[in-house]
DRENDO-1510 file (C-alpha; in Angstrom, 1 decimal, always signed):
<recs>
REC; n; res; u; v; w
REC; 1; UNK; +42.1; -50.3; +63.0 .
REC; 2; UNK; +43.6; -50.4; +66.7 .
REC; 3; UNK; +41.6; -48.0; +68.6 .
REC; 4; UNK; +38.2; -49.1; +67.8 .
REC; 5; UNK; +36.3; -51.7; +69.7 .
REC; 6; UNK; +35.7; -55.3; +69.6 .
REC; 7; UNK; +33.0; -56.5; +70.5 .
REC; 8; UNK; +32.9; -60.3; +72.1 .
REC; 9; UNK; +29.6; -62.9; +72.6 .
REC; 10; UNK; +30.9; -64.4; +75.5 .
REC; 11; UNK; +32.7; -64.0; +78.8 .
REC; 12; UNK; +34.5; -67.2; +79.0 .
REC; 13; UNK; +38.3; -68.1; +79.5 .
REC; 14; UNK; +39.2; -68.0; +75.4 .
REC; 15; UNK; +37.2; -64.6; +75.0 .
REC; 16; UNK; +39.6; -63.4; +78.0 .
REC; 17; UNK; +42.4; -64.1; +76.0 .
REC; 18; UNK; +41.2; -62.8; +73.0 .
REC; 19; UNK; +40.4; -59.5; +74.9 .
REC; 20; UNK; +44.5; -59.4; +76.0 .
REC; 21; UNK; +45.8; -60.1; +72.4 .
REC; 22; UNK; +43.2; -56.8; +71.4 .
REC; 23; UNK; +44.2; -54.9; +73.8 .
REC; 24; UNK; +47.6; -55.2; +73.5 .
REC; 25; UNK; +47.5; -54.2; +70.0 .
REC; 26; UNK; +45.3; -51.1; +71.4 .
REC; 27; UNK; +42.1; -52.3; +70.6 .
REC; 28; UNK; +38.8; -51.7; +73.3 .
REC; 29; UNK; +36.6; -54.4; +73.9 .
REC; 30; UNK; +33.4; -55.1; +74.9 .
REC; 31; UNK; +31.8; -58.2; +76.1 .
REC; 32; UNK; +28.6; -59.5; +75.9 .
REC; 33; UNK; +27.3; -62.3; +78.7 .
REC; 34; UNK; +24.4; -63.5; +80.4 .
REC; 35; UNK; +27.0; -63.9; +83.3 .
REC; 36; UNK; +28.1; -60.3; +84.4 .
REC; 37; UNK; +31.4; -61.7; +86.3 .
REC; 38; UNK; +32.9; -64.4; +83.9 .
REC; 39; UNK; +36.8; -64.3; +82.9 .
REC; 40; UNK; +36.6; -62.2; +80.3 .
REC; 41; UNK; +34.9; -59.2; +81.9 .
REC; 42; UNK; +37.9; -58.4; +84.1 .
REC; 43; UNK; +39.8; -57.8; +80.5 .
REC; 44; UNK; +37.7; -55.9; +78.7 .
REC; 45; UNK; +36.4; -51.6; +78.5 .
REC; 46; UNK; +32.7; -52.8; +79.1 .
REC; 47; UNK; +30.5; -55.3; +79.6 .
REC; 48; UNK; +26.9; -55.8; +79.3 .
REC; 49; UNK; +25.1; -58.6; +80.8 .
REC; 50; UNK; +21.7; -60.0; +79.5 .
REC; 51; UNK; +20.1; -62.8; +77.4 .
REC; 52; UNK; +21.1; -63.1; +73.5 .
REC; 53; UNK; +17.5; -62.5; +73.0 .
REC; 54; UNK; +17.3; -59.7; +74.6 .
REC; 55; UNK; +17.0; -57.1; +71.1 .
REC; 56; UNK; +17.6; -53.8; +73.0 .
REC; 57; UNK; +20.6; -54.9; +75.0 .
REC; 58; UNK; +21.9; -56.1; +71.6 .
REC; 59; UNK; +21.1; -52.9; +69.7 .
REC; 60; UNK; +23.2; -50.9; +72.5 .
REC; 61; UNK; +26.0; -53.2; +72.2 .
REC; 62; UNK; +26.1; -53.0; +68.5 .
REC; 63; UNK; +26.3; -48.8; +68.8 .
REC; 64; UNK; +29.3; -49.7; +70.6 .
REC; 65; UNK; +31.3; -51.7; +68.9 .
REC; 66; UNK; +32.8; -51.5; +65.6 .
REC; 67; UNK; +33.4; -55.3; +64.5 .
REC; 68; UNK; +31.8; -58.5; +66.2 .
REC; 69; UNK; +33.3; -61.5; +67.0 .
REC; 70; UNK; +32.4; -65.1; +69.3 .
REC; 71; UNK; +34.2; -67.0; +71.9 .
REC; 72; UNK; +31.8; -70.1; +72.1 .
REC; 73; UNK; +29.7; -71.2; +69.6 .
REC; 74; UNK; +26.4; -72.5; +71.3 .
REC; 75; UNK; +25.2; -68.5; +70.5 .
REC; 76; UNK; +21.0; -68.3; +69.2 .
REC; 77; UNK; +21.9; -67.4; +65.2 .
REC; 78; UNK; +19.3; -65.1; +65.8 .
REC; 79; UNK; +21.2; -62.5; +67.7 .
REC; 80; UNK; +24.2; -62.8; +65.2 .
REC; 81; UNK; +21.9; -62.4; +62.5 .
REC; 82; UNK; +20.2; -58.9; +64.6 .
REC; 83; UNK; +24.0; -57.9; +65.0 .
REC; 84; UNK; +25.2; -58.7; +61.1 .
REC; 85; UNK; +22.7; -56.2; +60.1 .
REC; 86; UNK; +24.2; -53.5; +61.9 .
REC; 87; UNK; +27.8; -54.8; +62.7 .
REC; 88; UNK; +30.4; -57.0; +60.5 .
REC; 89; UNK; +30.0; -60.6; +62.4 .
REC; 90; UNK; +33.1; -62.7; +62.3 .
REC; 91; UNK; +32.6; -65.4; +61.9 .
REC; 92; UNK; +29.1; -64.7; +60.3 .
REC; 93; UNK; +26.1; -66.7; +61.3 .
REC; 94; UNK; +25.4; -68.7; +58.7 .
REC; 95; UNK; +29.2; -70.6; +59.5 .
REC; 96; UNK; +28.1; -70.5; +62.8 .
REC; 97; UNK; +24.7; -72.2; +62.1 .
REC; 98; UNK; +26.4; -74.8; +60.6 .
REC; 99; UNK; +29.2; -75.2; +63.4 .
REC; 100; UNK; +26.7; -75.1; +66.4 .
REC; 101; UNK; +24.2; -78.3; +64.8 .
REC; 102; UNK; +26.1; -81.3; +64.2 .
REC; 103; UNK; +23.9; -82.5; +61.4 .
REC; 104; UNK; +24.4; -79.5; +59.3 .
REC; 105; UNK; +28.1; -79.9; +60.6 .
REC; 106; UNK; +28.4; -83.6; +58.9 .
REC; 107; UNK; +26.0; -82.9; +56.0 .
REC; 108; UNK; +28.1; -80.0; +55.4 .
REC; 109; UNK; +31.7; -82.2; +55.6 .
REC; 110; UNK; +30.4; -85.2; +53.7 .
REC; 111; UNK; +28.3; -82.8; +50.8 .
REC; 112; UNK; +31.7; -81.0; +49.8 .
REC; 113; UNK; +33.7; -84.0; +49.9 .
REC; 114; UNK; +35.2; -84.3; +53.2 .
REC; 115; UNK; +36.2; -87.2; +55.1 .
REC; 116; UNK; +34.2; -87.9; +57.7 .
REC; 117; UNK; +33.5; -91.0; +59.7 .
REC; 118; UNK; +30.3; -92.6; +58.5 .
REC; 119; UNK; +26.8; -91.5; +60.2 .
REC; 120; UNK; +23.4; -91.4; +60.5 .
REC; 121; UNK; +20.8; -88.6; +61.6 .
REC; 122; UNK; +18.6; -89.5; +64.3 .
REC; 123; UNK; +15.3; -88.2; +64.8 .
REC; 124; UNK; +13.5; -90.8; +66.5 .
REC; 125; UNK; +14.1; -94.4; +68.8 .
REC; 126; UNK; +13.2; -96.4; +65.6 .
REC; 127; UNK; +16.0; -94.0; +63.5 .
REC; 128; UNK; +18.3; -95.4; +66.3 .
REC; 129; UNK; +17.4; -98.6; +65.9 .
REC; 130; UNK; +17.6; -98.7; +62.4 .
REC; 131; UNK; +21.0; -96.7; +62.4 .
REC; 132; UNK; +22.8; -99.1; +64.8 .
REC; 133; UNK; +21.7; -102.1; +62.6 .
REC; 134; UNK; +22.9; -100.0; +59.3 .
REC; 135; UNK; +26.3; -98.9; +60.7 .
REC; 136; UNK; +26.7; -102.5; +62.5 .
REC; 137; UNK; +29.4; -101.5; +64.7 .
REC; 138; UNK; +30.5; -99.7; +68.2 .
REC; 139; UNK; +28.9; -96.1; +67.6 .
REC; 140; UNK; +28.8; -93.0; +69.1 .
REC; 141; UNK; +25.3; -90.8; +69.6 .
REC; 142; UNK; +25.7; -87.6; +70.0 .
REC; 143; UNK; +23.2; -84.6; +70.6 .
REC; 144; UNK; +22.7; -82.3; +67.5 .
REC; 145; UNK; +23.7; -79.6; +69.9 .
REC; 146; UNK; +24.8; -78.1; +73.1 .
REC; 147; UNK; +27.2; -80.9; +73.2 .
REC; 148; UNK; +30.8; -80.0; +73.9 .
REC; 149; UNK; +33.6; -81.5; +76.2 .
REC; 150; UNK; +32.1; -84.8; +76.0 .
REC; 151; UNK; +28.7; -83.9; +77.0 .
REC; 152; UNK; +25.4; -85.2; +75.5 .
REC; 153; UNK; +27.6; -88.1; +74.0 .
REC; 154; UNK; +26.8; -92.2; +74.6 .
REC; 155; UNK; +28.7; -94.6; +73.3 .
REC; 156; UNK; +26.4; -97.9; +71.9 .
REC; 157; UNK; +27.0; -101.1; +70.5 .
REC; 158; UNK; +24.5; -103.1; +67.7 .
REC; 159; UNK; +21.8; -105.0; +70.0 .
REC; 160; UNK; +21.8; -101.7; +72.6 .
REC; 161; UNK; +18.7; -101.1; +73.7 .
REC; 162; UNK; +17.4; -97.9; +71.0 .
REC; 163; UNK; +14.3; -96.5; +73.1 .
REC; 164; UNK; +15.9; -97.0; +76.8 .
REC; 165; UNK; +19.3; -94.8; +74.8 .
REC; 166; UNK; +17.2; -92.7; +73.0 .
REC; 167; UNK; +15.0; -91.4; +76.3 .
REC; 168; UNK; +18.1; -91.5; +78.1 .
REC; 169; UNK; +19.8; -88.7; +75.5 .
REC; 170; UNK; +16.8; -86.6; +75.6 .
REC; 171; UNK; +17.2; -84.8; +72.7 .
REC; 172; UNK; +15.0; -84.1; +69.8 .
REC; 173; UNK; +18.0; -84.7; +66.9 .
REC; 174; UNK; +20.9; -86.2; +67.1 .
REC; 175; UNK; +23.8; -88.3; +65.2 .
REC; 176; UNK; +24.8; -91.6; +65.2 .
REC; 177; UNK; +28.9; -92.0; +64.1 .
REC; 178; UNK; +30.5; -95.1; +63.7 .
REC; 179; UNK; +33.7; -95.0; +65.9 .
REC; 180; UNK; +36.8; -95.0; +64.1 .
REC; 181; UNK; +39.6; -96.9; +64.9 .
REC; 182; UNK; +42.5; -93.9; +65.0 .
REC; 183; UNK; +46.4; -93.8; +65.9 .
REC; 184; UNK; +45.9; -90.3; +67.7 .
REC; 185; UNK; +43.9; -87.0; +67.8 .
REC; 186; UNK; +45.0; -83.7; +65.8 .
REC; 187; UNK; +44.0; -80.4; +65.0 .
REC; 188; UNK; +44.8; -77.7; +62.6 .
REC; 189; UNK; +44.0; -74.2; +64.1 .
REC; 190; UNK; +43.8; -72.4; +60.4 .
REC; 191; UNK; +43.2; -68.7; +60.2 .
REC; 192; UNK; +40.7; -66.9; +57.1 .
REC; 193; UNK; +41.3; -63.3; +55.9 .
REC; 194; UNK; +38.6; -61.2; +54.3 .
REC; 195; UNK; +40.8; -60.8; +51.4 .
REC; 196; UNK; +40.5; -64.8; +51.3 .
REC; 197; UNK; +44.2; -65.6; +51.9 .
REC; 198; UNK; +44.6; -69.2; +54.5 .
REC; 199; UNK; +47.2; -69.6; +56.8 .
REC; 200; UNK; +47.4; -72.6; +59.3 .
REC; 201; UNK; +49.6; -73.0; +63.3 .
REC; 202; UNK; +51.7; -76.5; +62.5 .
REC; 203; UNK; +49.2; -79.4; +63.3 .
REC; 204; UNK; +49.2; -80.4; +67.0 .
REC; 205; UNK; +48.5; -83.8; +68.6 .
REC; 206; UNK; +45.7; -83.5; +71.5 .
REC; 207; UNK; +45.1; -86.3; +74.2 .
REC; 208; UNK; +41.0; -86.3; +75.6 .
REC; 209; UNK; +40.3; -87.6; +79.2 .
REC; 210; UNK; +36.6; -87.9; +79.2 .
REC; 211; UNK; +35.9; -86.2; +76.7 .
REC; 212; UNK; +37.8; -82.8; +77.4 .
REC; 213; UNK; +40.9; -82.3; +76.0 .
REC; 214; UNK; +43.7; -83.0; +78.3 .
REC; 215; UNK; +47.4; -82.8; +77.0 .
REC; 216; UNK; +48.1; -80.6; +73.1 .
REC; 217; UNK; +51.7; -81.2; +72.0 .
REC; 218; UNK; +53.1; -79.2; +69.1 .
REC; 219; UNK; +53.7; -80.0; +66.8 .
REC; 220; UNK; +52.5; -83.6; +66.5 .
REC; 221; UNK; +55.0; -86.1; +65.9 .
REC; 222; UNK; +53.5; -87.5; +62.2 .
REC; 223; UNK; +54.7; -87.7; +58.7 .
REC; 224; UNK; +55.0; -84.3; +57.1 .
REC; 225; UNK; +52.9; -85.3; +54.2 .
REC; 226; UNK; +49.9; -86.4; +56.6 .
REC; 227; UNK; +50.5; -83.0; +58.4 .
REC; 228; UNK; +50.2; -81.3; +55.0 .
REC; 229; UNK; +47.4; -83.1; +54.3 .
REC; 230; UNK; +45.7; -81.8; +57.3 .
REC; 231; UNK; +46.3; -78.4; +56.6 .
REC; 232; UNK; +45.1; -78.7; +53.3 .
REC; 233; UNK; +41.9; -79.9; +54.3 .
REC; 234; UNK; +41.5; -77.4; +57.2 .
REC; 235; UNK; +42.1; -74.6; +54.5 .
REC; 236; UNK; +39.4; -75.9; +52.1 .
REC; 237; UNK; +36.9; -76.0; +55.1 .
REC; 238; UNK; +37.5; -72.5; +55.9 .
REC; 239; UNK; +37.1; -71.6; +52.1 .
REC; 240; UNK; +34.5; -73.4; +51.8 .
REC; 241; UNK; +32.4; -71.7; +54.6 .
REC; 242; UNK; +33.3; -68.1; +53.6 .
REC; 243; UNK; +34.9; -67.9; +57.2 .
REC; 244; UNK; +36.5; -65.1; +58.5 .
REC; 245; UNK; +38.9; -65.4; +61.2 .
REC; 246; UNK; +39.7; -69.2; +63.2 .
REC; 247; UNK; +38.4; -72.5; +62.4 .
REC; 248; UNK; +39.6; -75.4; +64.3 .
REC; 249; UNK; +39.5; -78.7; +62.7 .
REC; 250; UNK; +39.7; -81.9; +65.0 .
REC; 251; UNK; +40.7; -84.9; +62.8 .
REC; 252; UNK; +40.8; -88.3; +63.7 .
REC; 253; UNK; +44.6; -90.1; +62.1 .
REC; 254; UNK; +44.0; -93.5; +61.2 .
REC; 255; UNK; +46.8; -96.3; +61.4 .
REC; 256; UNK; +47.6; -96.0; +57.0 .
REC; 257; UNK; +48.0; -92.0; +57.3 .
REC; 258; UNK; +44.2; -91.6; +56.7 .
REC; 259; UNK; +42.7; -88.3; +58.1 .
REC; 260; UNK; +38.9; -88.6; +59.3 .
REC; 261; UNK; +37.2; -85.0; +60.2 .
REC; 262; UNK; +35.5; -85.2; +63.6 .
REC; 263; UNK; +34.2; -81.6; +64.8 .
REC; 264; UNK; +34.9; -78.0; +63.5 .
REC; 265; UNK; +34.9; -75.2; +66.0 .
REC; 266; UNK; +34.8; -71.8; +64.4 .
REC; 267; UNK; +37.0; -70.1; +66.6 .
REC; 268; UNK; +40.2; -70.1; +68.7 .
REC; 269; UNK; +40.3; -73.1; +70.4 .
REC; 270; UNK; +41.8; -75.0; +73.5 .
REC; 271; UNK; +44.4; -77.2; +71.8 .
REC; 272; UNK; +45.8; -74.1; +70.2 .
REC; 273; UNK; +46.8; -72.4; +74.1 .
REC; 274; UNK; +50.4; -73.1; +74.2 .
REC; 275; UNK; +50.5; -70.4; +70.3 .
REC; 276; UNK; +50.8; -67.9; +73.0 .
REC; 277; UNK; +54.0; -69.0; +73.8 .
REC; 278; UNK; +55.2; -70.9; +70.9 .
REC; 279; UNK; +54.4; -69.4; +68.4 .
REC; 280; UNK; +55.4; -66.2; +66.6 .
REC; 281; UNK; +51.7; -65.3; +66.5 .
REC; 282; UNK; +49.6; -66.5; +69.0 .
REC; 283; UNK; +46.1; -67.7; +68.1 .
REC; 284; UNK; +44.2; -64.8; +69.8 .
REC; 285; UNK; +46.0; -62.5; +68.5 .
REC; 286; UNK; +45.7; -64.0; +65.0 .
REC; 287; UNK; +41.9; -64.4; +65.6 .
REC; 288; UNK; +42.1; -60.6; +65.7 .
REC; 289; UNK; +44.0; -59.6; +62.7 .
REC; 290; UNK; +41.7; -62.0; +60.8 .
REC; 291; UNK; +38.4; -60.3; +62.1 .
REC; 292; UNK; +39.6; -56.5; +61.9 .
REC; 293; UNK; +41.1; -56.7; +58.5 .
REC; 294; UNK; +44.9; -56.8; +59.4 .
REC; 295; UNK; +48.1; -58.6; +57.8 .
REC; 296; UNK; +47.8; -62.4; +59.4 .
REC; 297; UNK; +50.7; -63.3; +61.4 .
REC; 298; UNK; +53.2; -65.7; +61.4 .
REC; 299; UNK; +52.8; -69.2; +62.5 .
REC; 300; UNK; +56.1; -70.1; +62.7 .
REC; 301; UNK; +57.0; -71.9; +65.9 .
REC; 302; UNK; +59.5; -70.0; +68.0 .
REC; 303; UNK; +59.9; -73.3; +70.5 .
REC; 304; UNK; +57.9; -77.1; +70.3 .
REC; 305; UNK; +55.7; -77.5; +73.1 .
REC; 306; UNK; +53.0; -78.6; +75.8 .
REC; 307; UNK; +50.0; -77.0; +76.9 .
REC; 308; UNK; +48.2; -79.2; +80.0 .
REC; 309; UNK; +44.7; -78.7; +80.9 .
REC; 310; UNK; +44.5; -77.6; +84.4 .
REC; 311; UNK; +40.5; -78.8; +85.9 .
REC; 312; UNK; +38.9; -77.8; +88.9 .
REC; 313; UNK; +39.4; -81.5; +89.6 .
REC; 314; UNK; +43.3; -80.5; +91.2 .
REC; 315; UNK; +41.3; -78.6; +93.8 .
REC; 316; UNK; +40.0; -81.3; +95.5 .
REC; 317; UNK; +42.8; -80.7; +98.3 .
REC; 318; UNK; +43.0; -77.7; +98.2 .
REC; 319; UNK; +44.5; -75.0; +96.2 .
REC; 320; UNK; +47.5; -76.6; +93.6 .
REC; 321; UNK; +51.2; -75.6; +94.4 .
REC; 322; UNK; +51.6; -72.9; +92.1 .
REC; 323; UNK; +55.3; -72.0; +93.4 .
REC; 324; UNK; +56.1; -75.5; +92.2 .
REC; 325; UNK; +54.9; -75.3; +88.9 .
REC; 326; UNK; +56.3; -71.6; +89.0 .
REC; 327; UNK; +59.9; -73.0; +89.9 .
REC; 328; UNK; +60.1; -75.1; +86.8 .
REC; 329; UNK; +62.2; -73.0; +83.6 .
REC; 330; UNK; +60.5; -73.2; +80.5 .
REC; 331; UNK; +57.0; -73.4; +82.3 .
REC; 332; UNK; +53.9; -70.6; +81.4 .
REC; 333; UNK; +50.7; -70.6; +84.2 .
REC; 334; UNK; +47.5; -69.2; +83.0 .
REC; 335; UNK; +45.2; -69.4; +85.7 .
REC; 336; UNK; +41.7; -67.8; +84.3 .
REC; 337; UNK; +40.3; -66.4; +87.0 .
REC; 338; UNK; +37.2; -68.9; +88.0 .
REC; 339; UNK; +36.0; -68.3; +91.3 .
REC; 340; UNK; +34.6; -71.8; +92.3 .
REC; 341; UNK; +36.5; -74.7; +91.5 .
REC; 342; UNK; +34.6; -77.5; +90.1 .
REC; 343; UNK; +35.0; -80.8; +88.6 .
REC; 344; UNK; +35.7; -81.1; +84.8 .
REC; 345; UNK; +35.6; -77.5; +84.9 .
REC; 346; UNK; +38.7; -75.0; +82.9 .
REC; 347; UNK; +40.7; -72.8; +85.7 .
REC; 348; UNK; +43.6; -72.8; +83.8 .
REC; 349; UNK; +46.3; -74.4; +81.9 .
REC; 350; UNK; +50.1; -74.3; +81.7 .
REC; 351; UNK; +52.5; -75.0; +78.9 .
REC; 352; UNK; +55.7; -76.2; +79.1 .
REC; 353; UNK; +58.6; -75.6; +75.9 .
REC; 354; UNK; +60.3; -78.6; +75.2 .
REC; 355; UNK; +60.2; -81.4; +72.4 .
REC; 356; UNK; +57.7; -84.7; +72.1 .
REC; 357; UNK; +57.7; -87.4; +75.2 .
REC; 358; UNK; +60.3; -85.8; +76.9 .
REC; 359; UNK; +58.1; -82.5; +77.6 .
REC; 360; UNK; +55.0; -84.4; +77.7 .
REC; 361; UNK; +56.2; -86.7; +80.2 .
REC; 362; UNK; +57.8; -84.1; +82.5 .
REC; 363; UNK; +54.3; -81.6; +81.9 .
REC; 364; UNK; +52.5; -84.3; +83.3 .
REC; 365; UNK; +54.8; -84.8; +86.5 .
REC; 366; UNK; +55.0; -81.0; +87.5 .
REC; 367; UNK; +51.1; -81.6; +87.6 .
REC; 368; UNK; +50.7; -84.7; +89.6 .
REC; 369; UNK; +53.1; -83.3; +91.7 .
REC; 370; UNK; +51.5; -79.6; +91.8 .
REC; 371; UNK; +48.4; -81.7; +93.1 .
REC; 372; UNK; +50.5; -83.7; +95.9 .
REC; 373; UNK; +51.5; -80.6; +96.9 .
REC; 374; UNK; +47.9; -78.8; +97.4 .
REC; 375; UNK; +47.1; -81.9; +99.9 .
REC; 376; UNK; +50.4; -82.0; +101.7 .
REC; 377; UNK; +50.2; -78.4; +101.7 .
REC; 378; UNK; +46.2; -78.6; +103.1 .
REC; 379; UNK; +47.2; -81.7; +106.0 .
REC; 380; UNK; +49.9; -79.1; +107.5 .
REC; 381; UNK; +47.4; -76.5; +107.9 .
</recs>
């Protein structure tokens, strides 16, 4: 119940937010990092910084904390299995396990039936070669794990070169999907009680720019029965892996309504940022009813929607015109506290309330023009 402590593996930008949703419902939180400074830390009662394999920092972090919880999913199972014996884990690492490895992650969707884009596991330069003749189309290899925001992925074509790709990934498993030709990019942000009730935020349509999510808009402008649909399946995932509290589920919407499942993340998520603001629960402070045994919240939407990923990349003149972006009604900054600004890295996002296009479209502008504005603003000086 409020007034006990949380305890958080990770120090990033999503466990900051989680950290504000617990303690504005009175909870203490502790974090725990290998980096002693990251965005999180400046949110919560305690941190402790040290390895995940470090057992005795782990056993005084478990004496402090009354229910565990995650932030990012590349975590060793080993230290949330340590933790689970002493600690509920939420979500518990056997989902994780199967979140963090993209083989178990497919074998996983396609063993209990859902639709996933056809595949391959690669172990080897002759599985490659083999897989790219087998699928016999434009493919995607991506590391078993570690990979996230478009890292360890390579996009090949049948004749490719399977050796020179396979050094080149330099990883010892990986998969090999067949790309999908798709109409757009979803997600269903679905939260899991212990008492095993399912409740999902209204699908949202994501845009990626290299691989890391760029513009969410919600809710996504698609049939009702294909958003159904994607609830439904997002609800059967989470019931399937016995998960308590968020799962993300990034589909793939093919041009006859068709719904392809492309990665799960066990978690709150990026795409689901702009809940804090338009919805009547935001996903943070969903995430935390779910783990601590609370009533889940509504997901109704108080106001449609867009959240735009802001990347160290608007730094490059300079600091971005926040006054501009501050100037525009309707418009919510969440800067996250990075010190160095780097390329393709998170510092923040903003989301902007209005419907479809005509929001997306105007999100878009206030940031082009917040970036103008840093250079003009750096020239003067």
């Amino acid at each position: 119940m409020p007034g006990t402590t949380i305890g958080i593996l990770g120090s990033g930008q999503l466990g900051r937010m989680t950290a504000m949703a617990a303690k504005s419902l009175g909870y203490r939180v502790a974090i725990f990092d290998e980096a002693s400074d990251g965005p999180a830390s400046s949110c919560a009662d305690l941190t402790i910084a040290a390895s995940f394999e470090d057992i005795e920092k782990l056993e005084d972090f478990a004496a402090q904390v009354d229910v565990v919880t995650i932030e990012f999913e590349n975590i060793p199972v080993s230290a949330l299995e340590y933790l689970e014996r002493r600690r509920p884990v939420h979500p518990s690492a056997s989902v994780v396990r199967t979140c963090q490895d993209r083989v178990l992650e497919k074998n996983f969707l396609l063993t209990n039936g859902f639709p996933v884009a056809p595949f391959r596991v690669i172990n080897s330069a002759e599985d490659l070669a083999v897989g790219l003749s087998e699928l016999a189309a434009p493919s995607i290899l991506k590391t078993a794990a570690l990979g996230y925001d478009g890292k360890g992925q390579m996009p090949l074509v049948p004749g490719d070169d399977a050796s020179k790709a396979w050094s080149k990934l330099a990883s010892p498993r990986a998969v090999l999907e067949k790309r999908i030709p798709f109409v757009s990019e979803v997600s269903v942000i679905c939260a899991r009680a212990s008492s095993g009730e399912t409740i999902c935020f209204p699908v949202q349509e994501n845009v990626h720019v290299s691989g890391i999510l760029d513009v969410t808009t919600a809710p996504a402008q698609i049939d009702s029965g294909v958003a159904a649909e994607a609830q439904r399946i997002a609800s059967a995932i989470a019931e399937r892996l016995g998960l308590i509290g968020l799962i993300t589920v990034e589909l793939f919407l093919l041009p006859d309504g068709g719904l392809v499942v492309n990665e799960l993340a066990p978690r709150p998520h990026n795409s689901g940022h702009h809940t804090l603001e338009t919805a009547m629960t935001s996903q943070f402070a969903q995430h935390v009813r779910a783990i601590c045994g609370l009533p889940l919240g509504s997901v109704k939407l108080r106001s449609p929607g867009v959240m735009v990923n802001l990347l160290g990349d608007l730094w490059h003149g300079g600091e971005p015109d926040w006054k501009l972006l501050l100037r525009e009604p309707g418009l919510f900054l969440h800067l996250y506290g990075k010190r160095v600004a780097k390329a393709g890295r998170k510092m923040g996002h903003f989301t902007l309330l209005g419907i479809g296009e005509v929001a997306r479209s105007r999100a878009l502008q206030l940031r082009h023009e917040a970036d103008i504005g840093s250079r003009q603003t750096n020239i003067e000086r």
